[in-house]
C-alpha positions in Angstrom: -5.3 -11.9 29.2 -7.2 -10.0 26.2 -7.9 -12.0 23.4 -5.6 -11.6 21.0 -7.4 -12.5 18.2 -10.0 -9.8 18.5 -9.1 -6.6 20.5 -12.4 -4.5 20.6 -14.8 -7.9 19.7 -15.9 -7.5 23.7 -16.1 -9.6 26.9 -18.7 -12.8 26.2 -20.8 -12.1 29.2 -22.5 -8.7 26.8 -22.6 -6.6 30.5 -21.2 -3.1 30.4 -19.0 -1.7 32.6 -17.6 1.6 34.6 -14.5 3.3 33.7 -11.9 2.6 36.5 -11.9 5.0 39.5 -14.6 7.0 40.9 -14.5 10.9 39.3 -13.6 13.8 40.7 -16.8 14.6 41.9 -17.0 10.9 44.0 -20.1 9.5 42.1 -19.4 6.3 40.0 -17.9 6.5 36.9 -20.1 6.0 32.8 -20.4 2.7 31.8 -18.6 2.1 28.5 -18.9 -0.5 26.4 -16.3 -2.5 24.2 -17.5 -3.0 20.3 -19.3 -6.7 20.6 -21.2 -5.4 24.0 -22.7 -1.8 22.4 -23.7 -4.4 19.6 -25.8 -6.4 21.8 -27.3 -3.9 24.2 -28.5 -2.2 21.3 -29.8 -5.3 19.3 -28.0 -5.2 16.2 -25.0 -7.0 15.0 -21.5 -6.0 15.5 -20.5 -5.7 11.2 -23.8 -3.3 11.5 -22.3 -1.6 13.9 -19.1 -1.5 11.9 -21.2 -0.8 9.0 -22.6 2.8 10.8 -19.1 3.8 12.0 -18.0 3.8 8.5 -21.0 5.5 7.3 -19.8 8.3 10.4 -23.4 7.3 11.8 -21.5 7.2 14.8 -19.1 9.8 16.9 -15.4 7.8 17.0 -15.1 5.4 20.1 -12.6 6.2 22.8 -9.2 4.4 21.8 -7.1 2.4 24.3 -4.6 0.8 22.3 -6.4 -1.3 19.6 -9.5 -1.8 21.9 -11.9 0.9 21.0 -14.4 2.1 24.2 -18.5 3.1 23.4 -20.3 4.7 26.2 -23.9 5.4 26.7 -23.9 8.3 24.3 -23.0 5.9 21.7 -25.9 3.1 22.6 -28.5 5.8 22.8 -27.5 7.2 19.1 -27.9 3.4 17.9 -31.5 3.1 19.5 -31.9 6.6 17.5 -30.9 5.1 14.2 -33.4 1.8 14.5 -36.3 3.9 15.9 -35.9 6.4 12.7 -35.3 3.3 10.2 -38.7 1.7 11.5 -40.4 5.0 10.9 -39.5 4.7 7.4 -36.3 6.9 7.2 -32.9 5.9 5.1 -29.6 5.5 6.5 -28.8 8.3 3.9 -31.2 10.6 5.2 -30.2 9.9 9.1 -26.8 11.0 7.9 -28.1 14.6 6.4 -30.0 15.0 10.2 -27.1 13.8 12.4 -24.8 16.0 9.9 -27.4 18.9 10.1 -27.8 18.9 14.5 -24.7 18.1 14.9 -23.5 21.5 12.7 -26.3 23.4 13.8 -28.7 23.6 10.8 -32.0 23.1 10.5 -32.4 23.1 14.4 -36.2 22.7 14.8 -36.4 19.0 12.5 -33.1 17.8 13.4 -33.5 18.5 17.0 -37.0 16.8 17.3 -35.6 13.6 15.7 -32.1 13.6 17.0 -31.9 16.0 20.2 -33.7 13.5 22.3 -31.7 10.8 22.5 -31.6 10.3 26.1 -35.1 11.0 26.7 -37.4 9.7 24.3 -35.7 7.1 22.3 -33.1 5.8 25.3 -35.9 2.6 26.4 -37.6 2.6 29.7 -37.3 -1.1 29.7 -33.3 -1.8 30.5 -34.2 -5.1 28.7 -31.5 -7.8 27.7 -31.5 -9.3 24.5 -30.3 -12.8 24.4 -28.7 -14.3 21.2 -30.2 -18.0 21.0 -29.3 -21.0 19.0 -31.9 -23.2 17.3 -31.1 -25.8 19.5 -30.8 -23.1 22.5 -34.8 -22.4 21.3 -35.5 -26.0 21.1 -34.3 -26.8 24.6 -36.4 -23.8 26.4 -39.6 -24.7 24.6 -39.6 -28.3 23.8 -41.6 -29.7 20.9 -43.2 -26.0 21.1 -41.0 -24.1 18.2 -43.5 -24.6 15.6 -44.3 -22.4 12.6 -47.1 -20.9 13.9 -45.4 -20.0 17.3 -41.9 -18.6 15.4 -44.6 -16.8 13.3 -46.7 -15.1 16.2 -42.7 -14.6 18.1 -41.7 -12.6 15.4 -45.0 -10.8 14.9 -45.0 -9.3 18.4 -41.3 -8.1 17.9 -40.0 -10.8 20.7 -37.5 -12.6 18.4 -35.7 -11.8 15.3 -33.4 -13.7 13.1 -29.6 -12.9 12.5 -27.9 -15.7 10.4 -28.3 -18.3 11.9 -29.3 -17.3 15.3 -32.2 -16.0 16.8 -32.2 -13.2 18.8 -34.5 -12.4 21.9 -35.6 -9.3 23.0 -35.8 -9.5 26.8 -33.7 -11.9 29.0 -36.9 -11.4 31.4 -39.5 -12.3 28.9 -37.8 -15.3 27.4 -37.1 -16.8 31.6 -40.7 -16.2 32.1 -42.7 -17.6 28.8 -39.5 -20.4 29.8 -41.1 -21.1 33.0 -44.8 -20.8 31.7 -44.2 -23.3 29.4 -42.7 -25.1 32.1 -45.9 -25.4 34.2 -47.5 -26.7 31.7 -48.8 -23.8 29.4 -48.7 -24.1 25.9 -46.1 -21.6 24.2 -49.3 -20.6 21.6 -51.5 -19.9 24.7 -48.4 -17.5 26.5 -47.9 -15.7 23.4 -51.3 -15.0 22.7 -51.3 -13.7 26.0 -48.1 -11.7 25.4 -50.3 -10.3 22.3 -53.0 -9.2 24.8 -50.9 -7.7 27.4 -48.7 -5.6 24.6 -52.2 -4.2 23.7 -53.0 -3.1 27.3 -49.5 -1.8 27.4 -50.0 0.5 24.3 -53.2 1.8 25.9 -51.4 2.7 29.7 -48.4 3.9 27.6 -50.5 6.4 25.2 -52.4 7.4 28.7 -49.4 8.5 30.3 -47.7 10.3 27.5 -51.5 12.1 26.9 -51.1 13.6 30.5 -47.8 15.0 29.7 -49.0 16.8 26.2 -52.6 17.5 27.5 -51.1 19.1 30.8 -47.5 20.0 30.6 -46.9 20.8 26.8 -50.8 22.0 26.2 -50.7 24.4 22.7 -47.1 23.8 22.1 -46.7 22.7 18.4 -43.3 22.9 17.8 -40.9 22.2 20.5 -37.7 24.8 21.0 -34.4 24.0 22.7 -36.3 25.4 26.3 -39.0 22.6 25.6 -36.8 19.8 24.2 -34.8 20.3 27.8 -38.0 20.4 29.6 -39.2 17.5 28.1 -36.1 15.5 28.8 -36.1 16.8 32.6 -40.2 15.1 32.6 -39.6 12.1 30.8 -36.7 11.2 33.3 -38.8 12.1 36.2 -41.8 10.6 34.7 -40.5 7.0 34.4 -40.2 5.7 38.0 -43.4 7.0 38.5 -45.2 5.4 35.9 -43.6 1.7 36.4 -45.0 2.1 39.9 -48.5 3.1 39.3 -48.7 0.3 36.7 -46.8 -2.4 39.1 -49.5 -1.2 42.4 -52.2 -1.2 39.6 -51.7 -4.8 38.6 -50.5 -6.2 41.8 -54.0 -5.1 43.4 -56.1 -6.5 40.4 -54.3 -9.7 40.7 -54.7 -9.7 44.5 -59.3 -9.0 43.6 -58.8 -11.3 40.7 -57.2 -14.2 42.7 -59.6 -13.8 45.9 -62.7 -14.0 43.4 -61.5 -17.3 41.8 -61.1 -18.8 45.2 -64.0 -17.8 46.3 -66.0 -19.5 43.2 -63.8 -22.9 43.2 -65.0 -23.2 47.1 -68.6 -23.3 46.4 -70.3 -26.3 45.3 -70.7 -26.8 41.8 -68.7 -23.4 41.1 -65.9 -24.2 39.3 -65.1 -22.0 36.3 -63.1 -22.6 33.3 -61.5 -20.0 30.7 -62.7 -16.7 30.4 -65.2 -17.1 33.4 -67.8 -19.5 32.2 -70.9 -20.4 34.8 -70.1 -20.0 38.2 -66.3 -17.6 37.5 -65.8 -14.6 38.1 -67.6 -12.1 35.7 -65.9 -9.1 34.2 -65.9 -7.1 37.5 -64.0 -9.3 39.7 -67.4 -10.7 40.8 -68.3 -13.8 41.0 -71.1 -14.9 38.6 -74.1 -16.6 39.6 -75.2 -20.5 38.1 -77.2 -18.8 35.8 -74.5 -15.9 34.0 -77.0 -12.7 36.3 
């Protein structure tokens, strides 16, 4: 039975699902979202969400009685507004663009910004965020939530605060600095190596997305409905293939990086400690001799 005290507030579980029956053409059918769920899977509240509908930030929902249906069009325009509010923009002047594409004026701006939606702003990542109590925080990371490791959480963008909850960016990245912790790790140490790994992330992300302008997009400066189009069709293609270079990539360092530590805890005297002191592994994978040659 719906609940009757809030017809469009969502299911609790925050997943999305398909319109019922298959379409005509057999393949399954969008995934739509009820107001409390686009809310999450975009990261924001639900009154911000209700806050942007009013402001016509939006295009209307998909009525069915008093519940009212989002689908991905919907999720991805969200992800559109935050990315152009962090790059400084006001909700007033997202309203002139999304008024100005969405009549047709001034294209070649309102394109760039707005037009790609679905393939530069819609996230690789297919993260979950996860809405956490204080006590919910306590309980993954016990006697860990400090000030300094709220401070360093919030720095790197993995939590944020809404009322009087905190909100997680990644399902997958709170279960595993969860189970880090777990072994042992202190939550300072995993985040400062969440710190490290975001920077080597920037750096594979900007090498990808240089191949693509160096080699697909060379000498284009301004990007026309042809190239928008094109650029979506790359992006899309693109993604798989990136995750997997990066997943092979790292699997294989972690396979010489692994075999190298062995190797220099099974000599006499050998043992290493953090960040390959006498007798680790040196920079290369190799394993250093006694004295550091």
């Amino acid at each position: 039975m719906a609940d009757r005290t809030s017809a469009d507030s969502g299911r609790t579980d925050g997943a999305a699902h398909a319109r019922t029956g298959p379409e005509e053409d057999g393949t399954a059918p969008p995934a739509e979202y009820r107001t409390a769920e686009l809310a999450r899977a975009a990261g924001i509240t639900v009154r911000t969400l209700r806050f942007y509908r009013e402001r016509r930030l939006l295009p209307p929902p998909r009525r069915e009685g008093r519940i009212a249906w989002y689908n991905e069009h919907h999720l991805n325009r969200l992800r559109t507004i935050s990315a152009l509010l962090a790059r400084g923009h006001t909700l007033g002047g997202i309203a002139d663009l999304i008024d100005a594409f969405e009549k047709g004026r001034d294209a070649g701006g309102a394109a760039e910004l707005l037009g790609l939606e679905s393939a530069l702003v819609s996230p690789w990542s297919e993260e979950t965020p996860v809405r956490l109590t204080p006590e919910d925080l306590a309980a993954h990371f016990p006697d860990e939530v400090t000030s300094d490791n709220l401070a360093a959480a919030l720095n790197l963008g993995y939590v944020a605060v809404d009322g009087d909850e905190v909100v997680h960016v990644s399902r997958r990245l709170l279960d595993a600095s969860t189970a880090l912790v777990g072994e042992g790790i202190p939550l300072g140490a995993v985040l400062e190596a969440g710190r490290v790994v975001r920077e080597h992330a920037d750096a594979v992300a900007d090498l990808f997305t240089n191949l693509v302008r160096a080699h697909l997009f060379t000498g284009v400066r301004e990007l026309s409905p042809d190239d928008l189009r094109r650029l979506s069709d790359v992006m899309d293609r693109l993604r798989p293939l990136a995750k997997q270079v990066v997943d092979v990539e790292l699997a294989l360092a972690m396979d010489r990086r692994v075999r190298a530590e062995l190797e220099s805890w099974s000599r006499p005297g050998g043992q290493s400690g953090p960040g390959g002191e006498p007798g680790g592994p040196g920079p290369s994978g190799e394993p250093r001799s006694p004295s550091g040659g």
